[in-house]
N, C-alpha and C positions, 0 to 999 in steps of 0.2 A: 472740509471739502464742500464747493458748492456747485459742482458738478449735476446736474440733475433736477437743478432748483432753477427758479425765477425770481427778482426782488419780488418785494411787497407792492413797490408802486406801477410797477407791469400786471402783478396781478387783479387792482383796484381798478385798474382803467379798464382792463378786460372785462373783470366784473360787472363794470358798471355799466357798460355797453351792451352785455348782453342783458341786464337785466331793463334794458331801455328798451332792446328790441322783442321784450317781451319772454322772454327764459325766464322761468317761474325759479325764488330762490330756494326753494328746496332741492331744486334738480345740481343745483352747484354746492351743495354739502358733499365735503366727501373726509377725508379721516386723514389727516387733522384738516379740521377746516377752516379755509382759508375767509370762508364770511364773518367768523369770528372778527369783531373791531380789535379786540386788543392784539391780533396776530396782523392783522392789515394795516393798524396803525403803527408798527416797527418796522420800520425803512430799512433796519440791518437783517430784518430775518426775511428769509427767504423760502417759498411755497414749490412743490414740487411739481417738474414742468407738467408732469400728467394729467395735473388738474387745469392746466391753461390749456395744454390739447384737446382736452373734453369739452372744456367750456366755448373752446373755437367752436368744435362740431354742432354741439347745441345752438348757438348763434348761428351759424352755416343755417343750419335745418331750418332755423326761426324765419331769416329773414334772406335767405337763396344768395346770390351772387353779389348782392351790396354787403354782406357782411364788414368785408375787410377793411371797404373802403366808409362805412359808418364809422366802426370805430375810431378811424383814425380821426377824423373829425371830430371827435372829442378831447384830443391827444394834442391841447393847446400849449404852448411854450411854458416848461416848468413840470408838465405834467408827469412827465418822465426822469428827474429830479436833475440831477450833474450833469445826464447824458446830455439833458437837451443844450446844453451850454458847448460841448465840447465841437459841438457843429463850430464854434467860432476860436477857441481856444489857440490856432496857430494863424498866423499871415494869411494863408492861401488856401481858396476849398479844398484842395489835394494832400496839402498838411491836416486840415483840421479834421478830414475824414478818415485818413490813416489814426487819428487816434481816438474817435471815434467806435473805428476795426479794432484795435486794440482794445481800448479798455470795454467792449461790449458787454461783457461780463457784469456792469451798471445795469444795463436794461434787461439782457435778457440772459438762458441759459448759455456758457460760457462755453459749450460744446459743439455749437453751433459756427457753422466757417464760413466766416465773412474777409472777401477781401477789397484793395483798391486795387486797378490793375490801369495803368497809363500805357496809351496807345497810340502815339501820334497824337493828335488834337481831341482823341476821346479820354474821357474820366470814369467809369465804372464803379460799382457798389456789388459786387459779386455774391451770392448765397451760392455754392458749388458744392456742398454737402448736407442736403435737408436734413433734419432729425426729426421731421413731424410726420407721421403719418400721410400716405399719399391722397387720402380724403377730405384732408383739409389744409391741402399744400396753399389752394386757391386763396383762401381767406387770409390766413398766416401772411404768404408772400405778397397779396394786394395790402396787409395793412402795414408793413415793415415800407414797404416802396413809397407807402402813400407821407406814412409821418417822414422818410427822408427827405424827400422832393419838398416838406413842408419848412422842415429846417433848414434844405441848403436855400430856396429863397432866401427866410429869414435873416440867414446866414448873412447871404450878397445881396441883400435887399433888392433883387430882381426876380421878375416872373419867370424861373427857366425852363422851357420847355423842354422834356425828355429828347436827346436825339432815338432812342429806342428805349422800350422797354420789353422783359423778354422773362417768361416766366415756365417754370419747370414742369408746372402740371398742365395738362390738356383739355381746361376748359374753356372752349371756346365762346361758349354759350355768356361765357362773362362780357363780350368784348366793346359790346353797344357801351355800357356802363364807365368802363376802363377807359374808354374814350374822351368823355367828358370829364374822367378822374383825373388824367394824368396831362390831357390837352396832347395828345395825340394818336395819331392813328397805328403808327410803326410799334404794332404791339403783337409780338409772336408767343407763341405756346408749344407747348412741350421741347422747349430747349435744353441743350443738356445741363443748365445750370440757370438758374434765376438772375437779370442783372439789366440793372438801371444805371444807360449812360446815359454822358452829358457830350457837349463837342464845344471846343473851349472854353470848358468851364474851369480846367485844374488852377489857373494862375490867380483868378478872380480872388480880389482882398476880400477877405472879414472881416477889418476893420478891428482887428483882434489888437487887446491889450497883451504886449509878450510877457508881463508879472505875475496879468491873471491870470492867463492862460497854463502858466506852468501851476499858479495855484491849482486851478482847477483839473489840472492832471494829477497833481500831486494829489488831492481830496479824493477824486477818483479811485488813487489806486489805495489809501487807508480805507477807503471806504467797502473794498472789495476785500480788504485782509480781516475788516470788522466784522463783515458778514455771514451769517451762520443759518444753515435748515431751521426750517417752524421743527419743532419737539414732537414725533409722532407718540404714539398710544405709548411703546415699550418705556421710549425715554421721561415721560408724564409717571407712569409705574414707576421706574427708578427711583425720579424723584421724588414720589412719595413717599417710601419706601423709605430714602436718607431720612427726609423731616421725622419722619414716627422714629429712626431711632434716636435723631437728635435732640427731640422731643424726651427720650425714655417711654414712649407708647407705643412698642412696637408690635401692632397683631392685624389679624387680617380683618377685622374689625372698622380698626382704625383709618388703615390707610383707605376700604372699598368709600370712606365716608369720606376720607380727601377726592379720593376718584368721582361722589354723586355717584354711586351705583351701590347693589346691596353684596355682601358677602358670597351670598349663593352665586348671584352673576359671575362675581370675580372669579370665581375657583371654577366655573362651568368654561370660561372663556379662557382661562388659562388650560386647563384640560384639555379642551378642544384644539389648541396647539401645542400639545407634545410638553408643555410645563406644567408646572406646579408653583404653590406657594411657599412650598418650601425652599424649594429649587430657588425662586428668584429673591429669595430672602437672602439665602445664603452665599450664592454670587454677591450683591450690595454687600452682604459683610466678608467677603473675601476680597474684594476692590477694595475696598475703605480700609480693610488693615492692611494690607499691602501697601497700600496708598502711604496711610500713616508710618509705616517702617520705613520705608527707602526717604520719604519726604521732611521726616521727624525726629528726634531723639524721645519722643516721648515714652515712658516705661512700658513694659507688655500689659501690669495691671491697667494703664491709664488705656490704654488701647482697648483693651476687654472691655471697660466699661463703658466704651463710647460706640462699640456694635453691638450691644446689649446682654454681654455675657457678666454675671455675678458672681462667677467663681472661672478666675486665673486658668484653672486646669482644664475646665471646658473648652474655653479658647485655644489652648496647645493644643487640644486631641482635635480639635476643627481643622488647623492649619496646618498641623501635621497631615488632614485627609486631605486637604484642598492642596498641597505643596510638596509634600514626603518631606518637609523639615519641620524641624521646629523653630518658632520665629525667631529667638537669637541666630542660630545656624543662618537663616535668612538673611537677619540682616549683617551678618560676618559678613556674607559670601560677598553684600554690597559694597565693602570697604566700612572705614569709621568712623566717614561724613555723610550725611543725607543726600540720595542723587537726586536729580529730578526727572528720571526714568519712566518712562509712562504705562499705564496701569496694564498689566496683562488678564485680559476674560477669559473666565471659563466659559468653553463652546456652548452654545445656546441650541436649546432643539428645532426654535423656530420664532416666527415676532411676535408680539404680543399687542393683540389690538381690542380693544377695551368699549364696548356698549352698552349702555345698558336696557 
């Protein structure tokens, strides 16, 4: 699910904006962090949207009513990867922005509600349900409006001036700015929805290839089935967790030394929410044997030894507590082929976030 999330390349250009207008990069670390290169540099993983609301705010505060509309101005053709192509992707701006609305889920959080809405000779780009905080609606909704109006030029290779633009929060105090942003004056506030028309712009060519453009929907939408959350603190634990027993080095030793952090940490910080080392030991080897049954034929001994038990009978009295069966019984219940059923957790007290 990437509900919640932002890509990587939304989050880079944000980044990078803010840290131009002066946001010190320590104030944009947050858990997991999204400054990290190797997590900014995966176009499929995706950063959650909370840390892009914040880093709005901080740019907001840095640099006052031009925030929105800086950034965008960095946010040159490509920067935003697929999306900015899909501006051209069908015949006419009214097609190529409905898919656009559609696959939005490329650029930004997928929760967010964008529509086109055709009116007579007007064309619209509608946000009618914000999901950002009302404090920094301003910045947000100037810099979404600002890279659209950049692309549907690009798009129709014409200057088009906004017939209106109309934004949801009540800063008026922006509008000198907005003025010379968008090249016009028909700019209203506090309307009940955000939204950038045009007045006969829907028919206007792109000049659109119809081959590529199904490519690039099609890319589009593998590219949104590929995409997956950056890995916060619990799921890093996990993982480490599997390696040591993959490894055969499974101790709390081992894995706080995958983590970069000391032992004492690890066990003060799982403490401190409601776990243990034990606890999360033992969930990883209740998934993995479970896993290995329903997914496997492999023996109950070959399973003991791959979650680090050395004697068979350990194993049964485990999964007997973790299950009330015993794992043949288990895998009966499954039928006599391996399903591919997905892993049931045991309840967790709470998340697990890891600093050292």
């Amino acid at each position: 699910m990437i509900e919640g999330t932002i890509p990587t390349r939304t989050a880079r250009l944000i980044r990078d904006a803010a840290m131009r207008t002066g946001v010190p990069p320590g104030e944009l670390a947050v858990d997991p962090p999204p400054m990290d290169p190797t997590v900014l540099g995966d176009d499929l993983l995706r950063v959650p949207t909370s840390w892009v609301m914040r880093t709005w705010e901080l740019m907001d505060a840095a640099v006052g009513p031009r925030a929105g509309l800086l950034a965008a101005e960095t946010a040159d053709r490509g920067a935003l990867y697929v999306w900015d192509y899909l501006f051209t992707s069908e015949s006419t701006l009214a097609q190529s922005l409905r898919a656009v609305v559609d696959l939005r889920g490329v650029v930004t959080d997928p929760t967010v509600d964008w529509q086109v809405i055709e009116s007579g000779g007007l064309l619209s780009i509608r946000d009618t349900v914000p999901t950002q905080p009302e404090h920094i609606l301003a910045p947000v909704q100037e810099f979404l409006f600002s890279v659209i109006l950049r692309r549907v030029r690009e798009a129709t290779h014409r200057r088009l001036i906004p017939f209106r633009v109309a934004f949801s929060h009540n800063a008026s105090h922006r509008y000198s700015h907005l003025i010379d942003g968008f090249g016009t004056s028909r700019i209203d506030f506090g309307a009940p929805y955000a939204e950038l028309t045009f007045l006969d712009a829907g028919a206007l060519p792109t000049g659109s290839d119809p081959h590529l453009g199904a490519m690039l929907r099609h890319y589009s939408e593998l590219f949104l089935t590929s995409s997956r959350p950056i890995p916060n603190s619990h799921d890093i634990l996990r993982t480490a967790i599997i390696d040591a027993l993959r490894q055969g080095d499974l101790s709390l030793e081992t894995v706080a030394g995958r983590l970069a952090t000391s032992p004492r940490t690890l066990q003060r910080r799982l403490r401190d929410l409601g776990t243990s080392w034990r606890e999360e030991v033992e969930t990883v080897r209740y998934e993995t044997a479970t896993n290995l049954i329903r997914n496997t034929t492999l023996p109950f001994r070959s399973i003991a030894a791959r979650i680090g038990y050395t004697d068979p009978r350990a194993f049964r009295r485990s999964f007997q507590r973790w299950t009330g069966q015993q794992p043949k019984d288990f895998r009966r219940s499954l039928g006599s082929e391996p399903t591919s059923m997905g892993m049931t957790r045991i309840p967790q007290k709470g998340a697990v976030t890891l600093r050292t």
